[in-house]
N, C-alpha and C positions, 0 to 999 in steps of 0.2 A: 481413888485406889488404883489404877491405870499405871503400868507399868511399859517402856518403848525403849523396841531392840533395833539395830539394824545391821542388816547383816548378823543378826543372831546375839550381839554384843549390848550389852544394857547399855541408854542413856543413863545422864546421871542429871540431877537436883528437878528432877520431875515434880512439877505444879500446875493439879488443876485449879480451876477457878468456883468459885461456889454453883454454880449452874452446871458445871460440866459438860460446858459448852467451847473452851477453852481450856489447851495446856502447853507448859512451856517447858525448855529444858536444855540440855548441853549432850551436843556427839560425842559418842564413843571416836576415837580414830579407827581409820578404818585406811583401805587399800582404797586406788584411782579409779572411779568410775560407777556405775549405780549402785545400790545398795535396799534392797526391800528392807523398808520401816513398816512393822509389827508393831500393833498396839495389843496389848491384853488386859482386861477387865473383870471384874468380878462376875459380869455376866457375859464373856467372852473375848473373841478375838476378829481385829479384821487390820486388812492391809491396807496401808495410805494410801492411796493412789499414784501412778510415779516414780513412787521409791524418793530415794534421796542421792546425788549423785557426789562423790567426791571428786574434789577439782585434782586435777595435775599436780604436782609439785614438782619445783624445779632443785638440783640441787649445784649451787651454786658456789664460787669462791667469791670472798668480797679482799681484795687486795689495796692496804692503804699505799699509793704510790710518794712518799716523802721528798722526790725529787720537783714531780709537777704536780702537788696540790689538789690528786685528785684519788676516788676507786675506780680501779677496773673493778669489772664484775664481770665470771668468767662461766659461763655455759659449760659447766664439766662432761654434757653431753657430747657438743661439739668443739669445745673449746674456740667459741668465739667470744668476744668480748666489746661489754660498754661501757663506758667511761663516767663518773661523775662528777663533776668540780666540787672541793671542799675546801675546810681551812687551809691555813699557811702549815708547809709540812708536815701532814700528816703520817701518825708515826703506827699505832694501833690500831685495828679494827676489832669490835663483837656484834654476835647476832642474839636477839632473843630466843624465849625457847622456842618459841614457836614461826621463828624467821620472819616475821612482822617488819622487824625493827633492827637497822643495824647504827652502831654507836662509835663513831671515829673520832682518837685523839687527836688533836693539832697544834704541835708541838709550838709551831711559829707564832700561831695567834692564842694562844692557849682555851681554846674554845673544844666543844665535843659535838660533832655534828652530828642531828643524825637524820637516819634516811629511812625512806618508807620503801621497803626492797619489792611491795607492790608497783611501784611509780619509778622505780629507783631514781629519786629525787632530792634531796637535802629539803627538810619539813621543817627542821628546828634546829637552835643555835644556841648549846646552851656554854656560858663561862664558868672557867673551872678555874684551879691555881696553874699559876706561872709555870710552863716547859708543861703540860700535860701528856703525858707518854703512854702509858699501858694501859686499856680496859679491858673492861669486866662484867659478865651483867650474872645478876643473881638465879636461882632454878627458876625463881614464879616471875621471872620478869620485870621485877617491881622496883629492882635498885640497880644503877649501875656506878663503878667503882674507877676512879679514873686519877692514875698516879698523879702528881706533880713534883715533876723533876728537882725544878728550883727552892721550890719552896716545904721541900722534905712531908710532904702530907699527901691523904689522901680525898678527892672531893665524893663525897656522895649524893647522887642525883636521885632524886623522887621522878620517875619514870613517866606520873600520869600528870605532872605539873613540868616537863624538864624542868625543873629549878634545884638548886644546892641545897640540903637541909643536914647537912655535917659534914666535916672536915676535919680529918683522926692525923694526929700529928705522926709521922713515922722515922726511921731512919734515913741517915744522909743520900741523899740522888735515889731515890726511889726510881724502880723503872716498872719492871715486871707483875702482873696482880692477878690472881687465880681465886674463884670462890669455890668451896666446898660442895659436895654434890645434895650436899640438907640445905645450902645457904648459913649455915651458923659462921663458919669461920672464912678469913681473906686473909689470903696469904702477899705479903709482896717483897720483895725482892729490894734490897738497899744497897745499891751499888757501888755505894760510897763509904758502906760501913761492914761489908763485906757479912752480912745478917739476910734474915729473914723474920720480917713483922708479922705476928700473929695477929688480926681484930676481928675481937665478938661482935658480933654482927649486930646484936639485939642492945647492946650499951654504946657500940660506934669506939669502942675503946682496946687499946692495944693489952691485949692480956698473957702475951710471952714475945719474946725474941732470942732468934736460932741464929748461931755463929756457922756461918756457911765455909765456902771456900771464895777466894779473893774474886772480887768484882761480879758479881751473882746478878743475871740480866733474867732470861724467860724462867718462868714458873709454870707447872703443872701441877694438876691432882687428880689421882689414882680415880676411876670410876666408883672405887666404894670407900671413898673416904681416908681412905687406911694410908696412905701416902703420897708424899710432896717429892716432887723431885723438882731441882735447880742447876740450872747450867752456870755454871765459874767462869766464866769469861776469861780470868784472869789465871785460874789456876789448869784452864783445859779436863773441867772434870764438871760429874754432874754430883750433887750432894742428895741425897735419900733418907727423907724426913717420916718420919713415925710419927704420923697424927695424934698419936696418944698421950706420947711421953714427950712433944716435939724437942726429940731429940735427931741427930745426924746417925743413922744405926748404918750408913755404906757409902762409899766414895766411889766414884767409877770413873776412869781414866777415859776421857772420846779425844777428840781430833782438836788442831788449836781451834784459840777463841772462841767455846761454843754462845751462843747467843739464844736461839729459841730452840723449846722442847716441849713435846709433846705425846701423849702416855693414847694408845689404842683404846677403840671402843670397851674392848675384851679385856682390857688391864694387863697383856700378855707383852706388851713390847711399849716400849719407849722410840722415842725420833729425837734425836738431837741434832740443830745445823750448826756446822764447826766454819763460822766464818773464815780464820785462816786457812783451813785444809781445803776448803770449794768443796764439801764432805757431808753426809749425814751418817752420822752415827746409829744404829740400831740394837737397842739393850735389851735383852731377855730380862724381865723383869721378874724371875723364882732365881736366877743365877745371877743377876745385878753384873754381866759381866757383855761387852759388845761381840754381839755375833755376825754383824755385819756393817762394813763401810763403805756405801752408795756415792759414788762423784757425781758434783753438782756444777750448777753455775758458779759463777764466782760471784766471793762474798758472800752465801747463803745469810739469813737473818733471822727469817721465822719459817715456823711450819707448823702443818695443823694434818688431820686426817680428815677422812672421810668420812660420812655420817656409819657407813655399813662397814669401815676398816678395811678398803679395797683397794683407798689410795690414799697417797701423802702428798700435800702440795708445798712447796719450798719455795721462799719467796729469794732471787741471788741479785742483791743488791748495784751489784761491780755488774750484773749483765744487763738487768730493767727487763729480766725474765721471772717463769714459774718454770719449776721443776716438776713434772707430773711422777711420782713412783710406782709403780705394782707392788703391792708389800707381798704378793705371794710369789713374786721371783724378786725382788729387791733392785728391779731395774728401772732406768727413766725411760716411758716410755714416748713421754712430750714434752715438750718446751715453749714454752705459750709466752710471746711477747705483750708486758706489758706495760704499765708508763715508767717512767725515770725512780732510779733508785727507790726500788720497791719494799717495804718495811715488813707491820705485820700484815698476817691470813685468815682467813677463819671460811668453815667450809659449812654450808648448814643445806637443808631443804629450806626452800622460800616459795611466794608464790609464783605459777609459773607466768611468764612474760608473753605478751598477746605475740601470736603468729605471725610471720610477714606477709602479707598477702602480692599479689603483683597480679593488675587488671590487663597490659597492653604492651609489647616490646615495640617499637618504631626504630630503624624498619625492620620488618619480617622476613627481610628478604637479602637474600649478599651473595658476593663468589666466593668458592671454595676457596679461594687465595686467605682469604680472611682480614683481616685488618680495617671490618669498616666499623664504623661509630654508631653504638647504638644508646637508646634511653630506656631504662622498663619505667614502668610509674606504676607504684602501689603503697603500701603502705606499709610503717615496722620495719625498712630495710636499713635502717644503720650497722657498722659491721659486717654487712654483706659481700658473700662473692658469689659469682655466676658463673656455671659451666655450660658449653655447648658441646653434647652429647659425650659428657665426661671430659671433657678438654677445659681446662681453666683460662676465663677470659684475663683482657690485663686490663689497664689503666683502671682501674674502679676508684669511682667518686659516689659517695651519696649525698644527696647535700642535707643542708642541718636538719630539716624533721621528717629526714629517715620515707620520706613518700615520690623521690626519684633516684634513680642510679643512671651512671654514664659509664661507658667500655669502649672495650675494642673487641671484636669477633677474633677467635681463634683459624687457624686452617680448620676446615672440615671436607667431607665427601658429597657431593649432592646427592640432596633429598632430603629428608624433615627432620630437624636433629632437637630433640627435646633440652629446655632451657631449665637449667634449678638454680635457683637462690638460694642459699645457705646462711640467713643471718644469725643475733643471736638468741631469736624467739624461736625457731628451727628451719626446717625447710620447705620450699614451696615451689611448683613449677609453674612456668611461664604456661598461658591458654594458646595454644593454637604452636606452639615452639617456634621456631626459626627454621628458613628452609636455603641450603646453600644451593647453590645454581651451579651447573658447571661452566668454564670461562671456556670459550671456544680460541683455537688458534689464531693467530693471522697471519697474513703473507704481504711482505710488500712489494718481491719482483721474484720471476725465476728467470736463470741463466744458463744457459742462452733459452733463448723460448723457441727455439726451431730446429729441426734435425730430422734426417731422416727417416724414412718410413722402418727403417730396417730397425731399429733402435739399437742402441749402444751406447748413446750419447752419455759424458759425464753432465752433470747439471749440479745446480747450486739456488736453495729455496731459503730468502731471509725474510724471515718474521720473526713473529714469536708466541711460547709457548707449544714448541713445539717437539719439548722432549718427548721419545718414548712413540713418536708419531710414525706411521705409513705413510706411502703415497701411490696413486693410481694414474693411469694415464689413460683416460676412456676407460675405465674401467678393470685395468689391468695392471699389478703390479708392477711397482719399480723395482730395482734391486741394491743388494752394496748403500742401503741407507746408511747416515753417519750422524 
């Protein structure tokens, strides 16, 4: 009869054992960091010992790169980024609900990779139909939904086997595929047939089709169900479907060739990328009418939000950048390079990625001039750069597993200039930092070297480093230095 809070919040499927000596159960979610776990009993209460602590969360961009075959994966903290190799052009990315697991289409090999965004690794490889384009994964995680271009259909993957267990036939060049916020219905986008596929999720079968506007690529759906919006590619508009009646009940005019869109946490705004404008569109969605037009990279493609609706990430095809937005000033505020013609986004919490650590820099020691070569050695540093006392070093190399880096020293001042790392697990500084030296002058002749006691003499001192310098003669100023 044992019931367990933490942080004040019920677990849930609590089970004790017949002894009552054992119980098991599932977290509430809960905010980063310890959490007192409460157990209460018919004959009282007491506290686990410890607590329970919640891990970090990271929240992350997963960017399928279609040019070079791979994700970045982008630290929205820092915006630094790691790279993963995947199929042949990969054209879509999705994450689970609960960012476990991300699912990437590949267009070239028509395969669906996916990655375990713990490891960010490619774990499984599963085969879908011919030109695979857009995915999709369901609220519980448990199906995901992966266009096929070619072959006008849908694959659907059983999540806990990757394997195929149905294939819903759709309209021509399928691209686009959104699921409903219950999982019942999937929307997808037939770009060849200028529609949109309605399927029941629970039959795998197509149960309406909606005449869109010409050439119809990304798809959304409203956070409560209520509606679908589709970008026209062809016709430079977005169409605004009514889940009910799936009917077209609004047309809304955005920039050319829009290609992806995508609908705010809040259900209050829409994001449209207008490929030919290098543009995103911004629709107030109670006036279905654009209130705002944000320049982007070129060739914008997809876009997706942020888990808290604070930012918008644009993937610009023509740059092999991310457009970072502020929705609450509609400005770019970053530009994040990342691999070759970059497709779709998707922006989730995952978990967070081990820290970089760094045990040693060799050598510790330099002249202010700067320019000498150093090594740190530690660990987690792929991605990484390194400042000496806020000054950015150059050449940076790490080499492949991320446990050395090579530089160059910046100019600095003498005396002990603290060293950080910034990769993209976060930040960490060097033990004992680096200390510049100051470089003393030199002198290789003075002219003449002899003159009267009286002084007056002009004279001439060549060495070097010796801007900015005095000079004494017994201890006595010279004058008219130059």
């Amino acid at each position: 009869g044992a019931s367990v809070t933490f942080n004040g919040v019920a677990a849930t499927s609590i089970v004790v054992n017949g002894g009552g000596t054992s119980l098991t159960g599932t977290t509430p979610a809960g905010s980063s960091g310890n959490a007192p776990v409460i157990i209460t009993t018919p004959t009282g209460t007491t506290n686990v010992p410890g607590g329970y602590t919640y891990a970090v969360r990271l929240v992350a961009a997963y960017v399928a790169n279609s040019g070079s075959n791979s994700v970045s994966v982008v630290n929205t903290t820092n915006n630094k980024t790691f790279t993963i190799p995947v199929g042949g052009s990969p054209r879509s990315v999705a994450l689970n609900p609960n960012g476990t697991l991300a699912y990437v289409t590949n267009f070239g090999t028509s395969t669906v990779s996916v990655i375990n965004t713990a490891s960010n690794a490619v774990t499984a490889t599963v085969s879908v139909g011919s030109g695979a384009y857009a995915v999709a994964v369901n609220p519980n995680g448990a199906r995901v939904y992966a266009t096929s271009f070619s072959l006008n259909s849908v694959s659907v993957i059983n999540t806990s086997t990757n394997t195929v267990t149905s294939t819903v036939a759709v309209g021509s060049n399928p691209r686009g595929v959104a699921v409903s916020p219950d999982g019942t219905k999937v929307y997808v986008t037939n770009s060849g047939a200028s529609s949109v596929s309605v399927i029941n999720t629970s039959t795998n079968t197509v149960t309406s089709t909606v005449a869109v506007g010409s050439n119809p690529r990304g798809v959304a759906v409203s956070p409560d169900g209520t509606k679908v919006y589709v970008a026209n590619s062809g016709a430079s508009s977005v169409s605004v479907i009514n889940t009910s009646t799936n009917t077209v009940t609004s047309t809304v005019a955005v920039g050319s060739s829009p290609l992806g869109v995508a609908v705010s946490p809040d259900g209050t705004k829409v994001y449209v990328a207008n490929s030919g404008a290098s543009s995103v569109s911004v629709i107030n969605t109670s006036t279905n009418t654009v209130t705002s037009t944000i320049s982007v990279g070129s060739s914008p493609d997809s876009v997706a939000t942020s888990p808290d609706g604070s930012g918008v990430y644009v993937t610009n095809s023509g740059a092999s950048s991310v457009s970072v937005i502020n929705t609450s000033t509609n400005t770019v505020t970053s530009t994040i390079s990342v691999g070759s013609s970059p497709e779709g986004v998707t922006v989730s919490a995952v978990p967070s990625p081990p820290l970089p650590t760094a045990s040693i820099i060799s050598p510790n020691t330099g002249n202010t001039a700067g320019g000498t070569a150093f090594t740190i050695t530690g660990t987690s540093l792929t991605g990484a750069s390194v400042t000496f006392n806020g000054v950015a070093a150059t050449s940076i190399v790490v080499n492949g597993g991320g446990t050395s880096l090579t530089g160059t020293t910046p100019a600095g001042t003498a005396g002990n200039a603290p060293v950080i790392i910034t990769a993209f697990g976060g930040t960490v500084a060097v033990p004992g930092g680096y200390t510049y030296t100051a470089v003393e002058p030199t002198v290789s002749f003075l002219s003449p070297n002899t003159g009267p006691a009286t002084g007056g003499t002009a004279f001439t001192l060549v060495g070097t480093r010796l801007t900015g310098a005095s000079v004494t003669f017994n201890g006595v100023a010279a004058t008219s230095i130059v």
